[in-house]
N, C-alpha and C positions, 0 to 999 in steps of 0.2 A: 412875479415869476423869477427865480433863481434865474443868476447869470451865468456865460458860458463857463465861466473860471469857479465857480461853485460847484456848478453841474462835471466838471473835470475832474475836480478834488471828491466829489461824490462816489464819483466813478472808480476813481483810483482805491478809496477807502473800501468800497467794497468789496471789490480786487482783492484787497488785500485780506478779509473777511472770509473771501469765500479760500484762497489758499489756504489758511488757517485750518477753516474748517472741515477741508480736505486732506490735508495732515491728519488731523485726528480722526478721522473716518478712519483710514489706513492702519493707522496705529491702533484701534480698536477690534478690525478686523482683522489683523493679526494678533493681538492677544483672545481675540474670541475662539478660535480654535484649541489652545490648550486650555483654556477653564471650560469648554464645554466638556471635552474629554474629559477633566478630573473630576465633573460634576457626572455626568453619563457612570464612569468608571466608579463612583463611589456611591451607588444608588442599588447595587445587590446587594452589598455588604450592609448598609443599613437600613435597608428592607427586610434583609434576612433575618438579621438579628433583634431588628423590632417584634419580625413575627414571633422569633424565638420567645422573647421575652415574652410578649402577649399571649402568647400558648402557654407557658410556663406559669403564670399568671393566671388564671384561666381554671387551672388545675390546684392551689394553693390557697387551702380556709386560711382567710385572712383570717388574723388573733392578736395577743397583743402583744408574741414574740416576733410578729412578721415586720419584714424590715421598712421602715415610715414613706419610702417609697414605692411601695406595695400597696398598702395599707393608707395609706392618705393618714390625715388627722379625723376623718370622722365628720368635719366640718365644710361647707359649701359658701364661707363669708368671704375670704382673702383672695384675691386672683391676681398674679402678677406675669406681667406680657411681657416676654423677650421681646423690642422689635429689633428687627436686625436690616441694617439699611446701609447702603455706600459710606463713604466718606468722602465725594466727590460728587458733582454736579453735572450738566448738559449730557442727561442721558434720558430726556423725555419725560415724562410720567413715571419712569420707574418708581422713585423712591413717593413720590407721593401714593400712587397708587397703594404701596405696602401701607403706608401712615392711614389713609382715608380706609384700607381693610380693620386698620387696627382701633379705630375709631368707632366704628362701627360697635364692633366687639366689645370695646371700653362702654360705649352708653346703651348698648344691649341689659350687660350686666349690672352698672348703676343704678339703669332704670329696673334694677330687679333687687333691689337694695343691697347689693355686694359691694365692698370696696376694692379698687382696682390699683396697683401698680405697677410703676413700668420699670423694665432695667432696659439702658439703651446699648444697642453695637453697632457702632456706624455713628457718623457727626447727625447727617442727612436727616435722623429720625428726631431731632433733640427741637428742633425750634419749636415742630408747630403744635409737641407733646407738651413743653412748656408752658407753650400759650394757651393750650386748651385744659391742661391738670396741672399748674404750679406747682401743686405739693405734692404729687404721685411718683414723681420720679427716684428709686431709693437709687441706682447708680448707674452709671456709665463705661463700657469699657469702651478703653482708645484703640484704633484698629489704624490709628493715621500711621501709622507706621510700618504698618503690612505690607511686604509685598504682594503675597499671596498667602489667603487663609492655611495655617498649618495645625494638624493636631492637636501641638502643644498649646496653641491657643484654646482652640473648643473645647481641651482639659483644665485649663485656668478659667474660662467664664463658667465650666459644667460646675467646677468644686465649689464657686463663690456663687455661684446660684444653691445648690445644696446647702451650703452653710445657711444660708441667710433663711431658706426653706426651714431646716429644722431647727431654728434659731428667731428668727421672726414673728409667727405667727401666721406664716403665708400658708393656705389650704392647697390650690389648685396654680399649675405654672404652664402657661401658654408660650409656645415658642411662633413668631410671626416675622416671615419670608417671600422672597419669591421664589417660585417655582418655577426654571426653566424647560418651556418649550421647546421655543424655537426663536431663530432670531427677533422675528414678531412682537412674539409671546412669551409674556413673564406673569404667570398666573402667584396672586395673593394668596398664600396659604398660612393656617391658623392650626398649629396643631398642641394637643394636650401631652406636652411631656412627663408629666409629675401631678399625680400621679399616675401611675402607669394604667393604662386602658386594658383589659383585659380581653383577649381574643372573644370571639362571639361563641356559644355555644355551637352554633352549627360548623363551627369553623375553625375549633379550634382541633378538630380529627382528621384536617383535610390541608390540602397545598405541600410546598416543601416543608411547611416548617412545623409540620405534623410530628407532635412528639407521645403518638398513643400508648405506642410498642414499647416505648426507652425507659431501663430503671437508672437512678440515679445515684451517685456515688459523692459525695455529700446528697445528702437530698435536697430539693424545690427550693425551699427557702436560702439554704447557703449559697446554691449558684446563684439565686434571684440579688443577694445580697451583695454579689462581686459583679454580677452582669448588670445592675440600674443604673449603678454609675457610669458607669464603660457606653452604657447604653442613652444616655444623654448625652455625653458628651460625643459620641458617631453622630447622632441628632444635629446637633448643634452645627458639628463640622461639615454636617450635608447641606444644612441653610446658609452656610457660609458659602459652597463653593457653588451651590446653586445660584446663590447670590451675584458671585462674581460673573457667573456667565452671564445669567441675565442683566446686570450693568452694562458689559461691554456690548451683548446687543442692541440693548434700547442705545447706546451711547452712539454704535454703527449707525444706527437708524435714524437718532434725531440729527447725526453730522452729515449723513446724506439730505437729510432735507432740507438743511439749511445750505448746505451747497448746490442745490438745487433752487432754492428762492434764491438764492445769492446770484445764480444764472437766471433768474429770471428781473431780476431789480437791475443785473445790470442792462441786459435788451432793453427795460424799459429806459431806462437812462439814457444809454446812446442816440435810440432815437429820439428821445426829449433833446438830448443835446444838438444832434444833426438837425431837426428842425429847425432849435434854436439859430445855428449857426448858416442854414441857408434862410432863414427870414431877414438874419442881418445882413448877407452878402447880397440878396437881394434890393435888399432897404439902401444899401450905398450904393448899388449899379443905378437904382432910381435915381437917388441925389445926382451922383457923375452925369448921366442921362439929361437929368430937366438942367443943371449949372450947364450945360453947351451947349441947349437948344435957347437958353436964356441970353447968352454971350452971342 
């Protein structure tokens, strides 16, 4: 049985564990408020413009002037998964979660005899990608330095994705995220950026980004040709900022619970400790007691 002065220093350390981890509760919960805004706020603009493009798309005999974004390579062998994950830790399941969606995905495809690679953004997504496809990994971009996801980044990973697209031999390019809910909820999502998914037939006549009625000035293919790129990289920038929100909720969440076990280890403590320390007060009132009925 640990002694008082262990059980004291126990106690203290955990004290000191749970301040901690109440600190960064707070500090999460105030950064959770403007990433969720910038992720809420940037979610019509690249809805919209996805549709646009999918409509556009939709409408345009792919040939073999259409532009390699459009038009794919022809081929269904190459697939390469953006994961995009934190660069920092104690934020619950989040980053695993995205890795174990993306894993999923990865021996879906394998097992269909495709070969799979990964580009990473975020530290968070590299180890357990490592461990599990050593030689799948073609690059990394560093995001430790971010404060918050900006444009001009999700424009440097979109054009180094492209290059490497029509440059590589890559067919099919998956971008994999979280998707913020709610503080709760950071749903794994997997989506086909490249090449571009073509609106549905029944659907592509219908919503806002119905483009039945409209003639074109370049025509389909020349905007399609200025709008893919533009249009990955809104992509990109959406699973970035979605990203940060959902970080800093699961990061809220797992530091409330740990300040929450942290208040419950220490009740248990105290009272481990008060016992302890009235069985010894006890234990010498006995001695005092029997030494002067003995005298």
């Amino acid at each position: 049985m640990a002694s008082l002065k262990a059980l004291k220093l126990r106690i203290g350390t955990v004290k000191s564990t749970q301040k901690i981890t109440k600190a960064m509760k707070m500090v999460a919960a105030a950064k959770l408020r403007r990433a969720q805004q910038n992720a809420e706020s940037g979610r019509p603009y690249s809805s919209r413009l996805a549709g646009v493009v999918g409509s556009l798309a939709s409408r345009v005999a792919v040939g073999p002037q259409s532009p390699r974004l459009l038009a794919g390579t022809g081929k269904n062998d190459v697939h390469l998964i953006v994961v995009a994950t934190s660069d920092r830790g104690l934020a619950g399941a989040f980053n695993s979660n995205i890795v174990r969606a993306v894993r999923r995905q990865a021996d879906d495809l394998i097992a269909q005899g495709k070969t799979v690679l990964f580009y990473i953004v975020g530290r968070k997504g590299r180890p357990v990608i490592q461990r599990l496809y050593p030689s799948s990994i073609v690059a990394q971009y560093d995001t430790s330095g971010m404060k918050a996801p900006t444009y001009a980044d999700a424009q440097a990973i979109a054009k180094d994705i492209i290059d490497r697209y029509t440059t590589n031999g890559i067919d099919i390019v998956h971008l994999a995220y979280a998707n913020f809910r709610s503080t709760l909820v950071q749903e794994p999502t997997i989506d086909q950026i490249i090449p571009v998914v073509a609106a549905a037939a029944n659907d592509a006549g219908s919503g806002p980004a119905s483009l039945a009625a409209v003639e074109y000035e370049p025509d389909e293919e020349e905007i399609l040709a200025d709008l893919l790129p533009r249009n990955i990289a809104i992509q990109l920038y959406r699973a970035m900022l979605e990203n940060q929100a959902g970080f800093y909720g699961s990061q809220m969440t797992a530091m409330d619970n740990a300040t929450r076990n942290a208040g419950d280890m220490i009740n248990r403590l105290s009272i481990q400790y008060n016992r302890q320390r009235q069985a010894a007060i006890t234990t010498e009132l006995v001695e005092i007691i029997s030494g002067a009925e003995a005298l």
